[in-house]
C-alpha positions in Angstrom: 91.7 155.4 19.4 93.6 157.3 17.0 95.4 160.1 17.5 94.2 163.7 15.8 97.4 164.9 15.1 101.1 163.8 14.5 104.5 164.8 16.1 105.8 167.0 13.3 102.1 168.9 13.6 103.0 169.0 17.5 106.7 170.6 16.5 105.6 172.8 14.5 102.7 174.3 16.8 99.9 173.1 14.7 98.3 170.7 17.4 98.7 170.4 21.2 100.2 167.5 23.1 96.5 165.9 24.4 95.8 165.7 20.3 98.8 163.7 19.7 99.5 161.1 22.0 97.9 157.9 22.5 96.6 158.1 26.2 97.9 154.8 28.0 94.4 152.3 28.5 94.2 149.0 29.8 95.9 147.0 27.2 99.1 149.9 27.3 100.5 151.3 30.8 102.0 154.7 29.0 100.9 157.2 26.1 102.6 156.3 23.4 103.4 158.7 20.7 103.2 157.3 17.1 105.6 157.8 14.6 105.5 160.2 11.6 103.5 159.2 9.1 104.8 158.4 5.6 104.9 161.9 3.5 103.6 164.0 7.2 105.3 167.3 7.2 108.2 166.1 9.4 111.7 167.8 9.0 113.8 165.9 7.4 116.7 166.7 10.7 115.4 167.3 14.0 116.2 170.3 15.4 118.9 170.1 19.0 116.9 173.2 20.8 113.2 172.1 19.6 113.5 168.7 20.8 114.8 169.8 24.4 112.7 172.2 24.5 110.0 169.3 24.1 111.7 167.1 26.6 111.6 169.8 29.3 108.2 170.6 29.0 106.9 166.9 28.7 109.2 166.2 32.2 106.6 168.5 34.1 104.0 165.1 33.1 106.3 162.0 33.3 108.8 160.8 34.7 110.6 159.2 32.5 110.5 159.3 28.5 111.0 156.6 26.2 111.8 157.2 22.4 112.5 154.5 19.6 114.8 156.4 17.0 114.7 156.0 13.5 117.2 152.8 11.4 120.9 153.1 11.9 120.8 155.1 8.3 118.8 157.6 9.4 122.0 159.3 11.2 121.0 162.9 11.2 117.9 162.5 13.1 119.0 159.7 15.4 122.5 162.7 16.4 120.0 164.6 17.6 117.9 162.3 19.4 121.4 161.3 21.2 122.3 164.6 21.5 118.9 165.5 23.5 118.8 162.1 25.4 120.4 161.5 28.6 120.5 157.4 28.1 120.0 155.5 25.3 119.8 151.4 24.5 120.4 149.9 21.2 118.0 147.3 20.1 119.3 145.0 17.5 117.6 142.3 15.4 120.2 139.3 14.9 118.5 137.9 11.9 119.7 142.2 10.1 121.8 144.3 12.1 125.1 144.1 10.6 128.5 144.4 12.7 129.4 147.9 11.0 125.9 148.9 12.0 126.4 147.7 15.6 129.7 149.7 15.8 128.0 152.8 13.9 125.6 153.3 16.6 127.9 153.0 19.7 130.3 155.2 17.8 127.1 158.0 17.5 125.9 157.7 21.2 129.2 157.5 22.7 130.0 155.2 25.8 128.4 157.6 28.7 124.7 157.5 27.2 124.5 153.6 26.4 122.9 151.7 28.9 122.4 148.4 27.3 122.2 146.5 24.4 118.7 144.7 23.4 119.0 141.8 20.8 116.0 140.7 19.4 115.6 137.8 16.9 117.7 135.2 18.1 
C-alpha cells in the first residue's frame, strides 16, 4: 500500500493525514510516515511553529511519536526537529559516523533531550 500523498503535501494543506501515512498492518505495529521524496515540494527548513502545530494535533491519535531525522549535515532541518521534540536518540552506524559527527549531534540536541545512543554496524 502506498501512500497518496507526501508530508510536505500534508504541511502545506494539500492532502489530509489518512492520505499520507502508511496505516500499521500485520507485518508493522504503527503508521509509518515515509520520507520526502527526491525533488517533492518539501521546504528546504522546517518551520518551529508548523511542525508543533503537527505534533499537537497528531497527539490527539497517538501516544507517542517516533521521527528519524535527516544525516548529521542536514543541520537546519534536524534544529528544528530538536527544537519540536521532547526526546531524541542518536543512531550511529560504526562502519560511517565519524567522531566530529558524533559530537555535532549531541552538541545540536543538547544533554536534556538525549535519551540514548543507538550504534548500529558493529
Amino acid at each position: 500500500m502506498h501512500a497518496k500523498g507526501d508530508f510536505p503535501a500534508f504541511l502545506n494543506g494539500k492532502v489530509a493525514w489518512k492520505d499520507v501515512r502508511l496505516p500499521k498492518n500485520p507485518d508493522r505495529a504503527f503508521d509509518l510516515l515515509p520520507a520526502p521524496s527526491h525533488g517533492s515540494e518539501a521546504p528546504r527548513a522546517y518551520r518551529t511553529d508548523v511542525l508543533q502545530k503537527l505534533f499537537v494535533n497528531l497527539a490527539k491519535s497517538y501516544s507517542r511519536i517516533y521521527l528519524r531525522a535527516h544525516d548529521v549535515r542536514q543541520v537546519i532541518d534536524n534544529a528544528t526537529l530538536a527544537q519540536s521534540a521532547t526526546d531524541c536518540f542518536v543512531v550511529v552506524d560504526a562502519r560511517t559516523t565519524t567522531y566530529k559527527q558524533i559530537e555535532r549531534s549531541l552538541a545540536l540536541l543538547g544533554p536534556d533531550k538525549v535519551r540514548g545512543l543507538i550504534l548500529l554496524g558493529t
